[in-house]
DOMARKE-748757 format. One record per residue (C-alpha): x, y, z; residue in three letters. Coordinates in nm, 3 decimals, always signed. Example, Ala and Ser with C-alpha at 12.3 -4.5 7.8 and 13.67 -1.06 7.14 Angstrom:
+1.230, -0.450, +0.780, ALA;
+1.367, -0.106, +0.714, SER;
REM end
This chain:
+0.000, +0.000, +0.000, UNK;
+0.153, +0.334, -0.085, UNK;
+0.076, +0.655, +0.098, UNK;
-0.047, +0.969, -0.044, UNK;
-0.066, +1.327, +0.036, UNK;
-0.296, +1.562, -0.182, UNK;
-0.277, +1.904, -0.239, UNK;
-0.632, +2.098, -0.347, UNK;
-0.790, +1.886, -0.192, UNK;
-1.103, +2.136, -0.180, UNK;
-1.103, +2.152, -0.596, UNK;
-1.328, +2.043, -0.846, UNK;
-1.088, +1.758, -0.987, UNK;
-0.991, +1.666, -0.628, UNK;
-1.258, +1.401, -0.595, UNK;
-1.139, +1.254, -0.867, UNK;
-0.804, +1.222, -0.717, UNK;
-0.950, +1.037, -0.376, UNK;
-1.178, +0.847, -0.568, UNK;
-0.865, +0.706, -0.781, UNK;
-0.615, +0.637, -0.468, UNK;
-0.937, +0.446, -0.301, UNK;
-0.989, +0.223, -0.532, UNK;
-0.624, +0.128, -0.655, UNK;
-0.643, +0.045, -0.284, UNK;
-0.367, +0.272, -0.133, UNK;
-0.417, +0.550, +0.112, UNK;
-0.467, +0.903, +0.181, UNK;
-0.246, +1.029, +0.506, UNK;
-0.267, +1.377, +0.476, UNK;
-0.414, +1.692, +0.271, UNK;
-0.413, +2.059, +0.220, UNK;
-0.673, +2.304, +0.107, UNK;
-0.684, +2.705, +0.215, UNK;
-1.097, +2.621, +0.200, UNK;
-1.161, +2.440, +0.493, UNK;
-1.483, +2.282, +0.362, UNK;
-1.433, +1.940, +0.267, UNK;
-1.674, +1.725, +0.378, UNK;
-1.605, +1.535, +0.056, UNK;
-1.305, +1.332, +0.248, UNK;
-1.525, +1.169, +0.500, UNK;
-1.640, +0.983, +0.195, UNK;
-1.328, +0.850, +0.106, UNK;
-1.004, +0.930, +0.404, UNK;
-1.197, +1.030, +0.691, UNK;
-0.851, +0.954, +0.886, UNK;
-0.647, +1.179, +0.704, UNK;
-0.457, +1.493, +0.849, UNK;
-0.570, +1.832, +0.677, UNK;
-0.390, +2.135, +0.670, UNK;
-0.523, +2.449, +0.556, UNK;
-0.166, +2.645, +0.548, UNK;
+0.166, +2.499, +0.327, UNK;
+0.421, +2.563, +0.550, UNK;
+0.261, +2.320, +0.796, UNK;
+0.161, +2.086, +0.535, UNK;
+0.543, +2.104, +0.444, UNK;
+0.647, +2.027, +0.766, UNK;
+0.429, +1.740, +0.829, UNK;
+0.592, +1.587, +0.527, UNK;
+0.877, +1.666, +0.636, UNK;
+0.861, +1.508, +0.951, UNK;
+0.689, +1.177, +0.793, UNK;
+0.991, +1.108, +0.595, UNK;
+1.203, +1.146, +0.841, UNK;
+1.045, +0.952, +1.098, UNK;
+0.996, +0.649, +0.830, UNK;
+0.589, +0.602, +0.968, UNK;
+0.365, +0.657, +0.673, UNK;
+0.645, +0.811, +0.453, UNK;
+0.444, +0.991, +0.130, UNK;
+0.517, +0.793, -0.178, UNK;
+0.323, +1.026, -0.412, UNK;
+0.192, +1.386, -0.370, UNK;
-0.157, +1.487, -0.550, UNK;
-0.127, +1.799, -0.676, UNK;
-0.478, +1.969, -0.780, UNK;
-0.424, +2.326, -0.703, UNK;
-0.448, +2.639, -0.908, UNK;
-0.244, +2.606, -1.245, UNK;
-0.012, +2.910, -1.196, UNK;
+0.119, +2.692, -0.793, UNK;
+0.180, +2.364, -0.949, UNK;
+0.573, +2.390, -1.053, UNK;
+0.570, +2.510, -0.672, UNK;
+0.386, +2.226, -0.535, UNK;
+0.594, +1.982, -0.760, UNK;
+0.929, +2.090, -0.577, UNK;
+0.724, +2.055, -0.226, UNK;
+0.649, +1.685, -0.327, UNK;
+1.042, +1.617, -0.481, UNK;
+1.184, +1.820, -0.179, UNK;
+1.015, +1.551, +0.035, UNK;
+1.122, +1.250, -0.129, UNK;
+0.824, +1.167, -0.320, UNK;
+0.696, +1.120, -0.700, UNK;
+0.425, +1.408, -0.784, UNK;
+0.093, +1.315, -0.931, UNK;
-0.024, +1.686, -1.091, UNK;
-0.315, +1.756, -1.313, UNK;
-0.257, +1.958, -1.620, UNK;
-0.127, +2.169, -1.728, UNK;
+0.169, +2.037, -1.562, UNK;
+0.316, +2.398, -1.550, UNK;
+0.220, +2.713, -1.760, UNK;
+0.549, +2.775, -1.960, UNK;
+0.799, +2.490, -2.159, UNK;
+1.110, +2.616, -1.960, UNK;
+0.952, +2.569, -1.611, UNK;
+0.981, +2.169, -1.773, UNK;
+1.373, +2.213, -1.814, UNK;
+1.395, +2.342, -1.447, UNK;
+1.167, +2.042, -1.327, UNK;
+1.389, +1.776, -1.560, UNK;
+1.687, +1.903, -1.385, UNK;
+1.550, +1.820, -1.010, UNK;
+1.394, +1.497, -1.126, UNK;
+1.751, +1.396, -1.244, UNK;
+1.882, +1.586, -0.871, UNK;
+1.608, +1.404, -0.654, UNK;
+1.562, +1.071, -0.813, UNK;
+1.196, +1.118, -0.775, UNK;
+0.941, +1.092, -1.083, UNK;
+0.703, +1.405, -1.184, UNK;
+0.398, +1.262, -1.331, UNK;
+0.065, +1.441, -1.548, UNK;
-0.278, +1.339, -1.596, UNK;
-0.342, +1.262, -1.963, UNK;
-0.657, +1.131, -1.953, UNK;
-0.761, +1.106, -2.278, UNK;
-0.483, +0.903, -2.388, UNK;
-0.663, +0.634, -2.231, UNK;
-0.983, +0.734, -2.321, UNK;
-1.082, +0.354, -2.509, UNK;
-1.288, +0.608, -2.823, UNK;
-0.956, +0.814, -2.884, UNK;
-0.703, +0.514, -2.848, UNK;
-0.936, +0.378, -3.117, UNK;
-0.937, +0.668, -3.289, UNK;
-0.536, +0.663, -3.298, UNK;
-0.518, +0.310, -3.415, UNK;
-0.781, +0.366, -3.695, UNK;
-0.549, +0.701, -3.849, UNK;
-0.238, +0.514, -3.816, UNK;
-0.217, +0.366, -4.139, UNK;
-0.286, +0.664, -4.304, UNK;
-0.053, +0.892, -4.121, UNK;
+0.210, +0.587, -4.234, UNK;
+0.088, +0.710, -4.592, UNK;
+0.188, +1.091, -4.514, UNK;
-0.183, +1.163, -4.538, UNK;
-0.335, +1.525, -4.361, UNK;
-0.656, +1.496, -4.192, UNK;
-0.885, +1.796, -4.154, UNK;
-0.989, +1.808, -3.782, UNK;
-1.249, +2.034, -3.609, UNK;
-1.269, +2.084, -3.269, UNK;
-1.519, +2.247, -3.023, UNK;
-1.564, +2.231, -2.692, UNK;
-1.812, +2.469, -2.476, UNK;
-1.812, +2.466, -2.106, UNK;
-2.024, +2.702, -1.983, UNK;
-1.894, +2.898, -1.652, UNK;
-2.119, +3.123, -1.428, UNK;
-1.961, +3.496, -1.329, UNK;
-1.775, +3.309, -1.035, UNK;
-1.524, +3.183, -1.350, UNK;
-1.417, +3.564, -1.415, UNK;
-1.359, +3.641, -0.995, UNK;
-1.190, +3.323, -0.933, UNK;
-0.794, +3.215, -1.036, UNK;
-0.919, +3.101, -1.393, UNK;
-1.048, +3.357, -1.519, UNK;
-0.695, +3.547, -1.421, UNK;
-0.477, +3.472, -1.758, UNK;
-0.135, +3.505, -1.497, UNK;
-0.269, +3.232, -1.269, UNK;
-0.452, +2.977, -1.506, UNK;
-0.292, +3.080, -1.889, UNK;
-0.656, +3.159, -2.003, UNK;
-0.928, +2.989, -2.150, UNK;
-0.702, +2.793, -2.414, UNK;
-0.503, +2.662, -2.141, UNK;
-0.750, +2.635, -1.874, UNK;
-0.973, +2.403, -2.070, UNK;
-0.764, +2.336, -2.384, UNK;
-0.459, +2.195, -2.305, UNK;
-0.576, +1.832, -2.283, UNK;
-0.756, +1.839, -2.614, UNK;
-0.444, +1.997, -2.760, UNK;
-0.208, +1.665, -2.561, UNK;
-0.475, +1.454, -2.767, UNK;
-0.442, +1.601, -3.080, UNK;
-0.063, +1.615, -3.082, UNK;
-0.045, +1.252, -2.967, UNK;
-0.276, +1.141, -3.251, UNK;
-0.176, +1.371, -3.531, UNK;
+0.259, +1.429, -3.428, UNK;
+0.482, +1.711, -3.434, UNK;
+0.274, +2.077, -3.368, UNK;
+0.370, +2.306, -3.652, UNK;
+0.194, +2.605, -3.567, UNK;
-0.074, +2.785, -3.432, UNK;
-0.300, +3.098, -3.526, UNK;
-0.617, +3.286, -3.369, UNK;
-0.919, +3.408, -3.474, UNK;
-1.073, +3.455, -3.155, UNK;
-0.929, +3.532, -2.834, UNK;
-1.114, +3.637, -2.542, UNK;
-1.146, +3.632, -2.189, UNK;
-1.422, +3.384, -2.222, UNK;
-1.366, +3.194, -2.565, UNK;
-1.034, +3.139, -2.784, UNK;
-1.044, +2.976, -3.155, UNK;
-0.852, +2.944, -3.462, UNK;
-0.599, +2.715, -3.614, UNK;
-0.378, +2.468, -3.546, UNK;
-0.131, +2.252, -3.771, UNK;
+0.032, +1.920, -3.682, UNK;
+0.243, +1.707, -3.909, UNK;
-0.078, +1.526, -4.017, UNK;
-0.338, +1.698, -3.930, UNK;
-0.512, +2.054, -3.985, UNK;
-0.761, +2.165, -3.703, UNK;
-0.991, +2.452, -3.684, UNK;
-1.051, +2.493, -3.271, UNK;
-1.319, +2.664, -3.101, UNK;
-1.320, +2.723, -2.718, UNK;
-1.546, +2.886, -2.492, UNK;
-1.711, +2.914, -2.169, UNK;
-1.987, +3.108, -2.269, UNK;
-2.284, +2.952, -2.290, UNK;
-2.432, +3.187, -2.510, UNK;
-2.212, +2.973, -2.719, UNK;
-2.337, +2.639, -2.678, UNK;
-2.518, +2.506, -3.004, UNK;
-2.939, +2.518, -3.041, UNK;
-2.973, +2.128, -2.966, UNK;
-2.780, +2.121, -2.684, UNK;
-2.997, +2.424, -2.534, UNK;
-3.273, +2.266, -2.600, UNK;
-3.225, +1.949, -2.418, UNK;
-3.050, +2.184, -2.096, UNK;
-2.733, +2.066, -2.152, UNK;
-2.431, +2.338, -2.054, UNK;
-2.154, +2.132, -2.188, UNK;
-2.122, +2.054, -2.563, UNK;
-1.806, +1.836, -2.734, UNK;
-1.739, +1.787, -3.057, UNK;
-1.461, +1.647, -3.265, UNK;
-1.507, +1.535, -3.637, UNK;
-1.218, +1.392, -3.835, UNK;
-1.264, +1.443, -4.242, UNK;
-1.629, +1.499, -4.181, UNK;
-1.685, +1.225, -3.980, UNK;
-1.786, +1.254, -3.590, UNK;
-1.593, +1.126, -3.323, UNK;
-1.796, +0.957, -3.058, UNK;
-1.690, +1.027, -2.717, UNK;
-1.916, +1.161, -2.478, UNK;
-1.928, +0.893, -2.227, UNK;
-1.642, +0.684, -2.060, UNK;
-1.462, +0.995, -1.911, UNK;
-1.566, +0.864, -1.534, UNK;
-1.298, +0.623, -1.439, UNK;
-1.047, +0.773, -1.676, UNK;
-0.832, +0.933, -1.336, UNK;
-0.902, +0.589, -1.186, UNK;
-0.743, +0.442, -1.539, UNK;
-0.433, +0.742, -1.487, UNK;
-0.372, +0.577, -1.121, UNK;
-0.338, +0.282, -1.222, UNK;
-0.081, +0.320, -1.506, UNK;
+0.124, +0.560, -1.312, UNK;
+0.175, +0.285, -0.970, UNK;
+0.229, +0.037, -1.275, UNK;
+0.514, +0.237, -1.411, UNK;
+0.369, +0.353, -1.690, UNK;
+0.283, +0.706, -1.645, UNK;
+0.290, +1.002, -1.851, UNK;
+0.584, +1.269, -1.775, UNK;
+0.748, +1.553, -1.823, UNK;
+0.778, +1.468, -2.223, UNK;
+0.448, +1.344, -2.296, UNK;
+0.364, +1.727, -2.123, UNK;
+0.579, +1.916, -2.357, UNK;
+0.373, +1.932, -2.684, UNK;
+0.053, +2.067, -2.569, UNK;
+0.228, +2.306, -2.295, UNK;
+0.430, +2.490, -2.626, UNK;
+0.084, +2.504, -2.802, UNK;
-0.049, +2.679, -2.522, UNK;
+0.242, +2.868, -2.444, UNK;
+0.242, +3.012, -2.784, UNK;
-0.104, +3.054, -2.790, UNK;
-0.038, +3.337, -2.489, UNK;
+0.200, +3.498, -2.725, UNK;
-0.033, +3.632, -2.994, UNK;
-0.227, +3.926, -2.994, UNK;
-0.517, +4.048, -3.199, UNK;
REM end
């Protein structure tokens, strides 16, 4: 059984996280959250230490490690985008892997700093790359391969509305310095898809970019994708409306529609499990889609 300590643990994803380390059958020791309320844990660690302030979280991982008793193995990291190259040193500093939802940092050279203290520490940094393991997009891989063996270009669109209340534009996401924006907020693991599909990202260019919504084009070695991005529900499509949905997906390939709207449940569950079976995805596999939407920052209309 491996121990884990989790930081966010008041998030949205963070569920997902305690959800995952449950049932791979390890356990939660300890967690940290500024927001106090998380009744949430009782459902899964109701045993676990909570913090609400890092330096004491810091120090009680500091003081597990040296004691030996329920040493951390991995850290959860689930916190604001803009904190979680900080919270990756806290986790290598204390002798453990680090488990961190995407984007793994905001910028590509915060990954050169982090490659150098994985290689210092001996410790592993590891990303959540969901989709990769999504069974509809490994499919969809498989079923392009033999044409991207051919040299052949697929035309890919992409569009993905999440609608957000007014809290979105208040909170750390809706602050471009602490999240990256829209494109990187809710992006960045449709771009990791893409680039793992389609190969090496060629370039990038907006037609859209707003607080709430960011679109445009992208090019890959084999594959040219018109985006679209938004949480504005004023966005989402008439049939979704209709039927009171506040999320749409899509994603055709050459015309055709790519069915994936269900599966995405266990998919952190899935993550777990490939990362304690030494198989997760690292600070390379993070690299593509962290240029695309470092570059995407870059441009101004």
């Amino acid at each position: 059984m491996k121990n884990f300590a989790l930081i966010g643990a008041a998030g949205y994803i963070a569920p997902r996280h305690m959800k995952a380390i449950k049932e791979t059958g390890h356990n939660l020791v300890c967690a940290l959250d500024p927001y106090d309320g998380i009744g949430i844990m009782d459902s899964y660690f109701p045993e676990a230490d909570f913090f609400t302030e890092p330096e004491r979280f810091d120090r009680h991982l500091d003081k597990l490690r040296r004691r030996g008793e329920k040493k951390i193995d991995f850290v959860s990291i689930c916190s604001p985008n803009y904190l979680h190259d900080a919270h990756i040193r806290m986790a290598l500093r204390n002798d453990a892997d680090a488990i961190c939802e995407k984007p793994l940092v905001l910028n590509p050279w915060n990954l050169d700093a982090l490659q150098e203290i994985e290689a210092e520490t001996g410790r592993k940094i590891y990303t959540i790359l969901q989709l990769r393991l999504h069974p509809a997009i490994q499919e969809l891989r498989a079923r392009v391969s033999e044409g991207i063996s051919r040299g052949k270009v697929y035309d890919v669109d992409l569009q993905y509305i999440t609608s957000r209340g007014r809290w979105y534009f208040i909170s750390w996401k809706g602050n471009l310095q602490k999240s990256g924006g829209v494109a990187t907020n809710i992006g960045v693991h449709f771009f990791d898809m893409l680039g793992w599909i389609f190969g090496a990202f060629k370039g990038v260019e907006l037609t859209v970019n707003q607080p709430a919504k960011a679109g445009g084009k992208l090019w890959f070695d084999h594959a040219r994708v018109n985006w679209f991005l938004s949480v504005d529900d004023r966005d989402l499509p008439p049939e979704a409306m209709a039927q009171g949905k506040r999320t749409f997906r899509r994603i055709s390939i050459e015309g055709s529609e790519l069915e994936f709207s269900e599966g995405f449940t266990d998919l952190h569950t899935h993550s777990y499990r490939h990362i304690l079976e030494g198989n997760g995805f690292g600070l390379a596999d993070s690299r593509k889609s962290i240029e695309i939407v470092s570059q995407i920052r870059k441009i101004s209309l």
